[in-house]
Legacy VTK file of the C-alpha trace (Angstrom):
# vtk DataFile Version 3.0
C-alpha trace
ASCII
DATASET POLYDATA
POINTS 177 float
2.116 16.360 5.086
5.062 13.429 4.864
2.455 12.076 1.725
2.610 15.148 0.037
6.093 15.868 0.164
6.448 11.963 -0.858
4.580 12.694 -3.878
7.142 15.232 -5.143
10.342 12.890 -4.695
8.142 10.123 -6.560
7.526 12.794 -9.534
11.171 13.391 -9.574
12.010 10.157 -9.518
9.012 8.552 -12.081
11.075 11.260 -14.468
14.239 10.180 -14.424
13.902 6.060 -14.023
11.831 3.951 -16.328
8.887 1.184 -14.815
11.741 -1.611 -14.013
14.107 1.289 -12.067
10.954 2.369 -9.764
9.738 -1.420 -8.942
12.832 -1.968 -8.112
13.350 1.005 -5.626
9.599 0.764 -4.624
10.951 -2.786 -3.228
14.270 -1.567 -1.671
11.851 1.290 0.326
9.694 -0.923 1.639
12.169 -2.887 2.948
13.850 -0.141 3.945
10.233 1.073 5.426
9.999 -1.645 7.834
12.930 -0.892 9.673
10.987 2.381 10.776
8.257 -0.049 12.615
11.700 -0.778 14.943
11.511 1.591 17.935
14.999 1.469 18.596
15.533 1.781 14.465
13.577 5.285 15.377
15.292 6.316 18.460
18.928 6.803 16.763
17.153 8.023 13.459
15.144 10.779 14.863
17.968 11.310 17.763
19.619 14.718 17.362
22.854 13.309 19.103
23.485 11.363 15.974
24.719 13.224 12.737
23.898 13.067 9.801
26.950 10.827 8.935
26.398 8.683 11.114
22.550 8.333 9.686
23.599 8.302 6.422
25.879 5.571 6.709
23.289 3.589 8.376
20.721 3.897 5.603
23.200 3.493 3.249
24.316 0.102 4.905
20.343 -0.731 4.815
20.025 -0.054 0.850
23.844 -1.220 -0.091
22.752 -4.375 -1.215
20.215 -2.088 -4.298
23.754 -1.203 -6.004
21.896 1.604 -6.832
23.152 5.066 -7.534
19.682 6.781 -7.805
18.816 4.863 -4.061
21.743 6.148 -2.578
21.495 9.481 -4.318
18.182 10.066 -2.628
19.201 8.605 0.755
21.811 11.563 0.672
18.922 13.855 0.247
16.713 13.108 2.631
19.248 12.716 5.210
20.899 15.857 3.946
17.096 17.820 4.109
16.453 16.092 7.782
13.148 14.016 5.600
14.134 10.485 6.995
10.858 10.161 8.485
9.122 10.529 4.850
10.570 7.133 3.773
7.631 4.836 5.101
5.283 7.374 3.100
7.660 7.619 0.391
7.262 3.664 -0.089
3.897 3.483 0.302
3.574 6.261 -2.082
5.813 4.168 -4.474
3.639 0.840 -4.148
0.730 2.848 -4.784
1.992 4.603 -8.046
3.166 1.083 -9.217
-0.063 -0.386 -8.605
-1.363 2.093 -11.207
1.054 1.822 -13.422
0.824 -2.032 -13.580
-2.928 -2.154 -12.759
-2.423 -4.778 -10.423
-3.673 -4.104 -7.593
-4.866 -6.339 -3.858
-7.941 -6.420 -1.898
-9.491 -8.444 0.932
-12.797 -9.948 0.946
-14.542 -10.274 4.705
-17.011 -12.009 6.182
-17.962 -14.154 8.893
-18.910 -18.126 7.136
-16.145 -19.405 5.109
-16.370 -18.230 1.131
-15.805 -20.998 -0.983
-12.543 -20.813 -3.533
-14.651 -20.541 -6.341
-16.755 -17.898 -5.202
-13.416 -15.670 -4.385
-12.073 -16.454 -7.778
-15.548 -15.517 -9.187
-15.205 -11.926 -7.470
-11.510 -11.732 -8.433
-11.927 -12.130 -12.311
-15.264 -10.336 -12.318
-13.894 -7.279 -10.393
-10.806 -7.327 -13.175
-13.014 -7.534 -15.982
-15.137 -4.778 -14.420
-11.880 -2.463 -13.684
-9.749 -3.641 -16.748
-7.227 -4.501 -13.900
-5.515 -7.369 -12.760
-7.207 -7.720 -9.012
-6.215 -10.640 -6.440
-8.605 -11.234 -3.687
-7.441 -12.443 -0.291
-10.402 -13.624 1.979
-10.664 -12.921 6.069
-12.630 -14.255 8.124
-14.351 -11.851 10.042
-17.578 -10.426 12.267
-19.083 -8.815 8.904
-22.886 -10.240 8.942
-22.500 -10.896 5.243
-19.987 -9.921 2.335
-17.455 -6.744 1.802
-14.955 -6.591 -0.676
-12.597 -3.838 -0.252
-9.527 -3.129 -2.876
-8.393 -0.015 -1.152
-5.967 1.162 -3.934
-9.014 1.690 -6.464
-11.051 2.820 -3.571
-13.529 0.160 -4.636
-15.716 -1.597 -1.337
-18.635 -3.215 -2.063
-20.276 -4.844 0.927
-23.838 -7.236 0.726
-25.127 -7.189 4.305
-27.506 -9.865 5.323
-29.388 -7.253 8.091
-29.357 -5.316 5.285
-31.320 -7.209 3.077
-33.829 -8.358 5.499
-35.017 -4.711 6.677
-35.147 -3.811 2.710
-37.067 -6.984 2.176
-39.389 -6.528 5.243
-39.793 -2.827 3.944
-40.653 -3.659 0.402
-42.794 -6.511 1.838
-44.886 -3.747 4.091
-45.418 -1.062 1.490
-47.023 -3.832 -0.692
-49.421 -4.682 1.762
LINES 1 178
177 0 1 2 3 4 5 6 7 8 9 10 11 12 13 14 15 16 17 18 19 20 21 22 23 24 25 26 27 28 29 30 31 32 33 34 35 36 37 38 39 40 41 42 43 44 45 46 47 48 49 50 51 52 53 54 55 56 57 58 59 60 61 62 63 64 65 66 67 68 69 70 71 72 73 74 75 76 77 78 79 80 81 82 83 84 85 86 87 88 89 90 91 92 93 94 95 96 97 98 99 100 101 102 103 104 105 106 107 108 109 110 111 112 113 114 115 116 117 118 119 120 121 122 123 124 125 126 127 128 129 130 131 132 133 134 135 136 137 138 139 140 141 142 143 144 145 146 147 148 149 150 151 152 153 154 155 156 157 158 159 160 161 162 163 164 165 166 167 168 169 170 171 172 173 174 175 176
């Protein structure tokens, strides 16, 4: 639900700021994002014994540094509309429409033996040549029995499992016989 209303303050804003406005403020929410993984940065936000003043000039402290009118705008109104708790969505929202806009976009590549450099830089300018993106890989080591490649944004995971291959081999290899 918090995405979807997200969505429609990112409309609104995509409308009225150009690309360098919005990375901007897509970096000033997700700093201001992270606060919310603070349990006591939850307690007096969600608390009902705290007005709205009082939350307002908190958040306001948070994005002061911004200097920007269109932040603090928009900090009135969600404060004002009790939608504080849409700001982690509303920056993860934000990356995810600048990741489009860019096309630059993240992914992770798993498995459990180490993955040479080369290889990972192989995948990376492959994948953007593939995608007409600009795609960094990041590489995690990990109990995968072979290869996935995951960039989440494009919704792109490609995995190469050696089980996998074995049982297709040792079916291919009984059919023949």
């Amino acid at each position: 639900m918090e995405e979807l209303i997200a969505k429609r303050y990112i409309k609104a804003l995509k409308q009225s700021a150009d690309v360098q406005t919005m990375e901007n403020m897509t970096v000033v929410f997700s700093a201001l994002a992270e606060s919310f993984n603070d349990a006591a940065f939850i307690q007096i936000i969600d608390n009902p014994m705290v007005s709205k003043e009082q939350k307002l000039e908190i958040l306001l402290a948070a994005v002061k540094p911004a200097k920007s009118e269109i932040i603090n705008t928009l900090i009135k109104l969600l404060v004002e509309k009790n939608r504080t708790s849409i700001i982690p969505a509303l920056a993860e929202g934000m990356r995810k429409d600048m990741a489009d806009t860019n096309k630059t976009y993240s992914g992770v590549v798993y498995s459990d033996s180490d993955i040479d450099a080369k290889v990972i830089q192989d995948l990376t300018s492959g994948l953007s040549k593939k995608f007409d993106s600009n795609i960094s890989l990041d590489f995690i080591k990990d109990d995968f029995n072979g290869i996935k490649v995951d960039v989440e944004d494009l919704g792109i995971e490609i995995n190469f499992s050696k089980t996998r291959i074995n049982n297709q081999i040792i079916e291919h290899i009984v059919k023949a016989i």
